[in-house]
C-alpha positions as CSV (number, residue, x, y, z in Angstrom):
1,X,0.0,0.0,0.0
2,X,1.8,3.3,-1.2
3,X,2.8,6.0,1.4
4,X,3.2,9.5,1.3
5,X,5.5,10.9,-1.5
6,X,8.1,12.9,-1.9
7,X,8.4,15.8,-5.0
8,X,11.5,17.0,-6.3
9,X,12.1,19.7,-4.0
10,X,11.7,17.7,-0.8
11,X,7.4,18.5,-0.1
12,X,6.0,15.5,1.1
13,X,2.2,15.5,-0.3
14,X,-0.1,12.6,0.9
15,X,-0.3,9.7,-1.7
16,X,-3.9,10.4,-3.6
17,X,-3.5,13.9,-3.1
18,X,-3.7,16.6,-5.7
19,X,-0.8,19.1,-6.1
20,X,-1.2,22.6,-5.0
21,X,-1.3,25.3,-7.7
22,X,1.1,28.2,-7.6
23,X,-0.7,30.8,-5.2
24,X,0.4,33.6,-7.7
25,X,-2.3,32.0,-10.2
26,X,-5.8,33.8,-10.8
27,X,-8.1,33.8,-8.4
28,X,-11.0,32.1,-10.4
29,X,-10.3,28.2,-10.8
30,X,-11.4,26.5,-14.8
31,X,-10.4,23.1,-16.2
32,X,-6.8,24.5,-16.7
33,X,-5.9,25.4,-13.4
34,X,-7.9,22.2,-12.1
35,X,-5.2,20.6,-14.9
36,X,-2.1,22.6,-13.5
37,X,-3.2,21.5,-10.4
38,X,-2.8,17.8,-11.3
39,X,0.6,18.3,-13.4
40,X,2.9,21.6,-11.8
41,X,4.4,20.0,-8.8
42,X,7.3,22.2,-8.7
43,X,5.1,25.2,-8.3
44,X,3.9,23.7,-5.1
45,X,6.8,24.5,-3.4
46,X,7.2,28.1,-3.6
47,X,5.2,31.0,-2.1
48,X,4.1,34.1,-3.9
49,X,7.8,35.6,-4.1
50,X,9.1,32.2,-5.2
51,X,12.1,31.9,-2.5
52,X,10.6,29.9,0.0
53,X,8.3,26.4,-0.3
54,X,5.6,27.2,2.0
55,X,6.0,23.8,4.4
56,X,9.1,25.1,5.4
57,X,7.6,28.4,7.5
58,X,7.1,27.3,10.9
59,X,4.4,29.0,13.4
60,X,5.7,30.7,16.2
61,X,4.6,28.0,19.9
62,X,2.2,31.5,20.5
63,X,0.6,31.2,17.3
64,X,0.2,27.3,16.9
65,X,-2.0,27.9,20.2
66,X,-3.7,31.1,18.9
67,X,-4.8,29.4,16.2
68,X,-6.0,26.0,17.9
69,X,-8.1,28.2,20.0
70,X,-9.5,29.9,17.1
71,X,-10.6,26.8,15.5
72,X,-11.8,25.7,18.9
73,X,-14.4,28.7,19.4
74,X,-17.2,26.1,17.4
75,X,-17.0,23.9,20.1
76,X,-16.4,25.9,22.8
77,X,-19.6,27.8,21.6
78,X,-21.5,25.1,21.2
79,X,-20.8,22.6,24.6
80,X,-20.1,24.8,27.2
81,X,-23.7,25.7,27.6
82,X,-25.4,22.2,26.7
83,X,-25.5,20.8,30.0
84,X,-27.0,24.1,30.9
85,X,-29.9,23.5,28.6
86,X,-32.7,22.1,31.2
87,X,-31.8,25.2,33.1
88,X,-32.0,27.6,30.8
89,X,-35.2,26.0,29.5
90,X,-37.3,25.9,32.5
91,X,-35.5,29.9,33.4
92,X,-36.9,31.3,30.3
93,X,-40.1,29.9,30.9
94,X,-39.4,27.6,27.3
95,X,-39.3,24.0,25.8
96,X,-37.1,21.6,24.8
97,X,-37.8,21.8,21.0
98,X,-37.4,26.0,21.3
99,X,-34.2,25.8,23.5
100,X,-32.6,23.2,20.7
101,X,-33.0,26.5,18.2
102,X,-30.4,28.0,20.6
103,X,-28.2,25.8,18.8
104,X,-29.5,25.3,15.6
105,X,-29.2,29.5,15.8
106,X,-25.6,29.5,16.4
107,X,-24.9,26.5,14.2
108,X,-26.3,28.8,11.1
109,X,-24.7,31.9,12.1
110,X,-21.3,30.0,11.8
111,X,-21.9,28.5,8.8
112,X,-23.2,31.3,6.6
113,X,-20.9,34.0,8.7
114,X,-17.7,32.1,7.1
115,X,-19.0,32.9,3.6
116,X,-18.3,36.4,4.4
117,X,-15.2,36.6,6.7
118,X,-13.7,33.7,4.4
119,X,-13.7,36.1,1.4
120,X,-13.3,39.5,2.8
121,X,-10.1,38.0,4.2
122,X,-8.8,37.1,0.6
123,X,-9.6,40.5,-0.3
124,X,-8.5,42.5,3.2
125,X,-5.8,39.8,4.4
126,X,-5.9,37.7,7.1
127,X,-5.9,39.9,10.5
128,X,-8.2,42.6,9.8
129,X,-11.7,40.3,9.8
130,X,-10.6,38.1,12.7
131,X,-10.0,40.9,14.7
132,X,-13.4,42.1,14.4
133,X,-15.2,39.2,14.4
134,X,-13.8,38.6,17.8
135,X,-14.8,41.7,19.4
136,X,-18.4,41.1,17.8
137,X,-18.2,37.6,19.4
138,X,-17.0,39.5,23.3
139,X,-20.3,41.6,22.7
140,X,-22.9,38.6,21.4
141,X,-21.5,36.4,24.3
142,X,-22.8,39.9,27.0
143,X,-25.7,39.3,25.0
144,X,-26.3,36.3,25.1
145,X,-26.2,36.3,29.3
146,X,-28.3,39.4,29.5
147,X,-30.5,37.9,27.4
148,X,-34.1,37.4,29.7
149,X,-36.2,35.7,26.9
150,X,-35.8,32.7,25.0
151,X,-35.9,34.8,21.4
152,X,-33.9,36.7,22.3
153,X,-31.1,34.0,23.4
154,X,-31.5,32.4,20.1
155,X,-31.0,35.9,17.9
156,X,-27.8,36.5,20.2
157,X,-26.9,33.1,19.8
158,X,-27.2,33.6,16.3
159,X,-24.7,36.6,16.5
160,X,-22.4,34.9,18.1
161,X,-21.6,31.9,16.2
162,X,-21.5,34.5,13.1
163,X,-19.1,36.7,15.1
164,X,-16.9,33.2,15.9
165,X,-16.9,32.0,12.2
166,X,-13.8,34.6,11.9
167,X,-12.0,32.6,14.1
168,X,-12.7,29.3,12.5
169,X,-12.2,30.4,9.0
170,X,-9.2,32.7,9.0
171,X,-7.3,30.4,11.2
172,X,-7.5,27.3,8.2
173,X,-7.0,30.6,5.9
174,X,-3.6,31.1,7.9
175,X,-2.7,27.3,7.2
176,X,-3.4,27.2,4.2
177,X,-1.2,30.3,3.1
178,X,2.0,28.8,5.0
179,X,1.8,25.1,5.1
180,X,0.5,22.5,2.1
181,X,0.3,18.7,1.7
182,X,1.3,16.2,4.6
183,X,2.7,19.2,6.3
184,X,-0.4,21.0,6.4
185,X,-2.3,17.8,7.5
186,X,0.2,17.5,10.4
187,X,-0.6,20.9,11.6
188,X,-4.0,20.5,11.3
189,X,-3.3,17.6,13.7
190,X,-1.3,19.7,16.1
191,X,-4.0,22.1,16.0
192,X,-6.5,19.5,16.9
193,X,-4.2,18.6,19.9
194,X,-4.7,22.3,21.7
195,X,-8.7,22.9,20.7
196,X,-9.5,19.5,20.6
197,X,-9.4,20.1,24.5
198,X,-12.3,22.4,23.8
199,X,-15.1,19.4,23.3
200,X,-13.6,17.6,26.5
201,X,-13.4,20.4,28.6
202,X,-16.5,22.7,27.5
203,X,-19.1,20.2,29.1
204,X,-17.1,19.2,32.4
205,X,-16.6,22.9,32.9
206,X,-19.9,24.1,32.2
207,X,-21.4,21.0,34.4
208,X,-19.1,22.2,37.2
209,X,-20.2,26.1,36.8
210,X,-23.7,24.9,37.6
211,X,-22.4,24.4,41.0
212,X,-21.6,28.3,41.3
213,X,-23.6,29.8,39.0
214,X,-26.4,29.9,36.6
215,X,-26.6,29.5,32.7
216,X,-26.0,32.9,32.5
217,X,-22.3,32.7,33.8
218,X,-21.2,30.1,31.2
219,X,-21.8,33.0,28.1
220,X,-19.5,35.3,30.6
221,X,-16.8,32.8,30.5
222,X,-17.2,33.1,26.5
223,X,-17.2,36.3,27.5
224,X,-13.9,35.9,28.8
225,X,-12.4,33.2,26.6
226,X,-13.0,35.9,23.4
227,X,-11.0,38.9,25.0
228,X,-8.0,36.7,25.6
229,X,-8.2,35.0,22.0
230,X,-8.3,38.4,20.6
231,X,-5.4,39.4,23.0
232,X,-3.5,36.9,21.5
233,X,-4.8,37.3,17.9
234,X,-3.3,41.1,18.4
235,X,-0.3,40.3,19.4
236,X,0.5,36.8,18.8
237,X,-0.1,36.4,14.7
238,X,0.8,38.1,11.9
239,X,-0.4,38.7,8.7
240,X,0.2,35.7,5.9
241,X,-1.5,37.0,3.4
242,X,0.8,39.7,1.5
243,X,-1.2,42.4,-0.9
244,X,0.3,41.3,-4.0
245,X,-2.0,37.5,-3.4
246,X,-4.7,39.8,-1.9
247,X,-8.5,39.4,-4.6
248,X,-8.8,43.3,-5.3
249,X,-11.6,43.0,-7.3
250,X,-14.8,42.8,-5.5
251,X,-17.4,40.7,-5.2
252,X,-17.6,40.0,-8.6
253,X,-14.4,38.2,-8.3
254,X,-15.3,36.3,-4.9
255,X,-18.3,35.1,-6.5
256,X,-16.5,33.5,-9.3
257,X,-14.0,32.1,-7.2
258,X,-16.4,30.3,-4.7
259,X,-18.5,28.9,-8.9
260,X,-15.2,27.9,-9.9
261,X,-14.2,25.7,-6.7
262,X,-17.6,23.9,-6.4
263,X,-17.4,23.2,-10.1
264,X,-13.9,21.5,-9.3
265,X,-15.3,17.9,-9.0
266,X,-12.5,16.7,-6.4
267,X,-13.1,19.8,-4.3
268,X,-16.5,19.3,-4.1
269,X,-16.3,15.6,-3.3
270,X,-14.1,16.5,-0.3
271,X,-16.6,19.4,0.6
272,X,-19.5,16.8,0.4
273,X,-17.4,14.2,2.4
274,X,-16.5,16.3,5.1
275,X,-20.2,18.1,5.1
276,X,-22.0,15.1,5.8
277,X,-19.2,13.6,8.4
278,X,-20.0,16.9,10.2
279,X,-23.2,16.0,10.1
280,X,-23.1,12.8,11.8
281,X,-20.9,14.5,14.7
282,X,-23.4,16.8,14.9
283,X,-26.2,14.8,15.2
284,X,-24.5,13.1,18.3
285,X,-23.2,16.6,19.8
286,X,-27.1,18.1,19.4
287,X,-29.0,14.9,20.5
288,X,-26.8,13.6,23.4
289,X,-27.4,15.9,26.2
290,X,-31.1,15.0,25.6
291,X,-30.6,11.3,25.2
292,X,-28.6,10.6,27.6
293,X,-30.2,12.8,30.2
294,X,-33.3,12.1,29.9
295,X,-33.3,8.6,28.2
296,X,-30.6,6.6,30.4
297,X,-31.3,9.4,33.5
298,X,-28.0,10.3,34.1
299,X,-27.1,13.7,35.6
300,X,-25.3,17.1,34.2
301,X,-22.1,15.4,35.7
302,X,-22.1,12.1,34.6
303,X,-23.4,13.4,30.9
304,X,-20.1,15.7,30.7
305,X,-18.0,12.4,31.9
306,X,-19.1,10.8,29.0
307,X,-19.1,13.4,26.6
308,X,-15.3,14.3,28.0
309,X,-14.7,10.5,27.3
310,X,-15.9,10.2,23.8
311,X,-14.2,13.9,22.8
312,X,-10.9,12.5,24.1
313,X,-11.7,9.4,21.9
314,X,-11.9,11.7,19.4
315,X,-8.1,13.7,19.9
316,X,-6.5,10.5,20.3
317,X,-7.0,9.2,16.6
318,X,-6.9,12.6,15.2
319,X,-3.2,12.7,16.2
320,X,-2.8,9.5,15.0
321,X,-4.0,10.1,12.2
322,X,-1.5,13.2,11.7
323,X,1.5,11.5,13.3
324,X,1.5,8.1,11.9
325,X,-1.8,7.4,9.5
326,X,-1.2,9.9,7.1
327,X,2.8,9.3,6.4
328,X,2.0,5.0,5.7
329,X,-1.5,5.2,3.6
330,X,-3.4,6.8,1.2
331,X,-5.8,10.0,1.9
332,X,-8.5,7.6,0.3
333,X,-8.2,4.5,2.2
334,X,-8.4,6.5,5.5
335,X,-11.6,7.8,4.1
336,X,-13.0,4.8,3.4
337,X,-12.2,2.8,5.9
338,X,-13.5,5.5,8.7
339,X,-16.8,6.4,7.4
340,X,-17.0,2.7,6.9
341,X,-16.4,2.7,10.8
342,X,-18.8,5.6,11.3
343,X,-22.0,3.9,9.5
344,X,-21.0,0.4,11.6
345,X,-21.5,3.0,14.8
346,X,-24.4,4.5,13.8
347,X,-26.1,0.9,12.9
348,X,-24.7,-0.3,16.2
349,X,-26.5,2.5,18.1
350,X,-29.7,1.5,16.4
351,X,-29.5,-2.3,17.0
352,X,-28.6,-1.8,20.8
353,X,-31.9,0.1,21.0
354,X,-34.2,-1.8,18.7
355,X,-32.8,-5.2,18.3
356,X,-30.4,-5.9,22.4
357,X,-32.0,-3.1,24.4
358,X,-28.2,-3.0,25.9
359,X,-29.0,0.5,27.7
360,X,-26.2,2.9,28.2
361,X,-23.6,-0.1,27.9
362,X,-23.8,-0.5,24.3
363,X,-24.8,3.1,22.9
364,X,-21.7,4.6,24.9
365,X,-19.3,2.6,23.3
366,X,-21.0,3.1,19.8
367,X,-20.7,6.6,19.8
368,X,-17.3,6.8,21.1
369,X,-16.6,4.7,17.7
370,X,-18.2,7.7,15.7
371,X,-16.3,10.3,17.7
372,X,-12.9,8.2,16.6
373,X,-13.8,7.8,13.2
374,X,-14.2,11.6,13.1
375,X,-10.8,12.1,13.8
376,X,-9.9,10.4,10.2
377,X,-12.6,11.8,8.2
378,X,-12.9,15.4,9.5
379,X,-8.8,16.4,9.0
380,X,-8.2,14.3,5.9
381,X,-11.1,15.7,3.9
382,X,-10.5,19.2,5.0
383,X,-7.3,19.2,4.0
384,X,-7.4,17.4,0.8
385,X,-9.9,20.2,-0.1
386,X,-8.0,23.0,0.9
387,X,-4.5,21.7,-0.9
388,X,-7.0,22.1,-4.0
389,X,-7.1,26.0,-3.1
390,X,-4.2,27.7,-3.0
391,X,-5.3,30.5,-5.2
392,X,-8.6,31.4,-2.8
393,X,-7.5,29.4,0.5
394,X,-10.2,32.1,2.4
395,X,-13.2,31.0,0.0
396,X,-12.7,27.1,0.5
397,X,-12.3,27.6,4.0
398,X,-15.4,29.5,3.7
399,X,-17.3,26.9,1.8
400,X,-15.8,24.0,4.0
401,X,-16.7,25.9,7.2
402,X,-20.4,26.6,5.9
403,X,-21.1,22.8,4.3
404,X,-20.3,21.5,7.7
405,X,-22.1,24.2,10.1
406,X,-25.4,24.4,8.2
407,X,-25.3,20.4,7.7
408,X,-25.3,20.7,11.5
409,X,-27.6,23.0,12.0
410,X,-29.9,20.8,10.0
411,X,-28.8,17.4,11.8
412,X,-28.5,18.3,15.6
413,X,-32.8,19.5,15.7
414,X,-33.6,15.9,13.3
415,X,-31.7,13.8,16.4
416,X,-34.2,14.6,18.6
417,X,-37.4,14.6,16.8
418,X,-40.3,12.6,18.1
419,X,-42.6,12.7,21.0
420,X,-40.2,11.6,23.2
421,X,-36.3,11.6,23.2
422,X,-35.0,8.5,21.2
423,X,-31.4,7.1,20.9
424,X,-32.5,5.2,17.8
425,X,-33.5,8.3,16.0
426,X,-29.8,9.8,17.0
427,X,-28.3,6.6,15.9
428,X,-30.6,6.4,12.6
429,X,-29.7,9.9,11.8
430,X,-25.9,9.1,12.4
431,X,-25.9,6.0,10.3
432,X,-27.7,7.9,7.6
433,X,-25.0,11.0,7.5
434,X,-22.5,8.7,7.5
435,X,-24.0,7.0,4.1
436,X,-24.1,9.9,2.8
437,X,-20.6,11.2,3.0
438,X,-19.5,7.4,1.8
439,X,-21.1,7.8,-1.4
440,X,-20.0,11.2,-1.8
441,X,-16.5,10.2,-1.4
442,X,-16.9,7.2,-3.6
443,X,-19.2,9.0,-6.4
444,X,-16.8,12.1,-6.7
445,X,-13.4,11.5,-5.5
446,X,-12.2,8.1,-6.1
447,X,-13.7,8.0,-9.6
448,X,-11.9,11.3,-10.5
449,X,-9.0,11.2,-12.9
């Protein structure tokens, strides 16, 4: 089984994977550049001036932690609250079906919010939007905890996960313009090492908050958590994104940029791929709390045990996937092989509820299977699909970053439809997602030339 490969200037560029363009190239991707992608391996290995190949600009130790906090403010949005939810429901005088749009609301403002700080940082550079979407995301999170009504939680909800979108997209922006190939992957990994504490921690700490105070103080500590991120984002990274690569041309230019890039056939398999894998983690992240809880009775506590279990599941193969996965096989048999493992968890989930009645003893385990496979699927298809983008790294990080967020703002409100919470429903929806990016991977990817 091939490994990773080496070009003729030393890149290493994961076996399957498709050659960088030269970031000097037009913004607006056709058949040409899709074919100079495939063919131009030596341009991979220079930047926009030429001198340098791009894998071989480290990050600063202060940056590589900027950044994984950056691309941990989804999570950290999103769990740090949930085992607040019964709270917050029965404080705002609410239901469970209107306190899931809490969710669903910040879900939606992080997808379609990275389709406009993705671009205007390919047009402004890097620094500019992240700095203020993170001092919109300090005043949604006050928001958010002032908040005395259950709309108007879910519209400053909604603010805030477009305000944290900067974070998530410019910080895969900032990859992208320094690092490429098996490089970039490995970063991605390290990255997942720092805010791939955020899923483990976020519920444990917001169980433990209960204890002090109310829902309310867990958006403070966002609160809190954006000033130092922007802190850090001020003085802590610099701009990668010289004017001379900058898009000066508008909108006009964006637009065609983001129509070329879905009509790239690989890019768009790895999109779809990584959508729907999103979807399936989101379907377990927005449907556990109430499962769990209220299914299998356990408390705020032992729910953030588990969920700090599965999540650490979850950061274990994701740096094994960067530190040892990635260098001995193929980007597509890692695909394969865990979304075939995610499907065989979601199926599991629904036979130990329909077929074994196993209880809490066999659905744990299932979805801390899902949460592993994740850590395959989620970095290898991300960065497959950004090596495709050199040109407009901002715009696929966009599109990546708002396939995956509205997928889960879709998926997280379907795992918990019914009269009553089910865990065959969240397992059905899982095994479904999972199907879904399979045959995206296989219809668009591995049939490519």
């Amino acid at each position: 089984m091939p490994g990773p490969t080496v070009d003729s200037d030393g890149d290493q560029t994961a076996a399957g994977a498709i050659p960088a363009a030269d970031p000097t190239l037009a913004p607006v991707p056709d058949p040409v550049a899709a074919a100079d992608r495939r063919t131009d391996r030596a341009a991979t290995a220079k930047t926009s001036s030429g001198a340098v190949p791009a894998a071989a600009v480290p990050f600063a130790a202060v940056t590589v932690v900027v950044l994984a906090g950056l691309a941990g403010m989804g999570p950290l949005t999103t769990d740090l609250y949930l085992p607040a939810i019964p709270a917050l429901t029965a404080d705002l005088h609410s239901d469970g079906p209107t306190a899931q749009l809490t969710l669903t609301a910040s879900l939606l403002g992080m997808a379609f919010g990275q389709l406009f700080f993705g671009p205007l940082s390919d047009r402004t550079g890097r620094r500019r939007p992240l700095l203020i979407g993170m001092v919109l995301y300090i005043a949604a999170s006050v928001l958010c905890a002032l908040a005395d009504s259950m709309p108007l939680l879910i519209v400053g909800r909604a603010l805030q996960g477009l305000a944290g979108s900067a974070g998530l997209v410019v910080a895969r922006a900032i990859v992208r313009d320094r690092l490429e190939g098996v490089p970039m992957i490995r970063f991605l990994a390290t990255m997942g090492l720092v805010s791939g504490l955020a899923p483990i921690l976020a519920p444990v700490v917001g169980a433990q908050l209960l204890h002090f105070t109310d829902w309310r103080g867990t958006f403070f500590v966002l609160a809190g958590l954006g000033v130092l991120l922007t802190a850090g984002s001020v003085f802590g990274i610099g701009e990668t994104l010289p004017p001379e690569r900058r898009h000066a041309d508008g909108v006009g230019t964006t637009v065609r940029a983001i129509g070329g890039l879905l009509r790239d056939r690989l890019f768009l398999g790895y999109l779809l791929t990584g959508t729907f894998a999103f979807g399936a983690l989101f379907a377990y992240v927005g449907g556990s709390s109430v499962v769990l809880q209220d299914v299998y009775r356990i408390s705020p506590q032992m729910y953030s045990l588990v969920f700090a279990v599965n999540s650490l599941v979850l950061l274990g193969v994701t740096q094994l996937n960067g530190r040892v996965l990635v260098q001995r096989f193929p980007a597509p048999v890692l695909l394969v092989s865990a979304l075939a493992v995610a499907a065989a968890a979601g199926a599991a989930v629904v036979l130990c509820t329909t077929v074994w009645d196993t209880g809490l003893a066999g659905v744990w385990p299932a979805l801390a299977v899902l949460m592993g496979s994740m850590g395959v699927v989620l970095p290898n298809s991300n960065g497959q699909a950004l090596t495709m983008a050199p040109h407009a790294a901002g715009s696929a990080s966009a599109l990546l970053g708002t396939g995956t967020f509205l997928c889960g703002a879709i998926v997280a409100p379907l795992s918990s439809l019914g009269a009553r919470p089910s865990a065959t429903v969240l397992g059905a929806v899982v095994l479904a997602c999972a199907l879904l990016a399979l045959l995206s991977f296989l219809g668009l990817c591995r049939t490519a030339d």
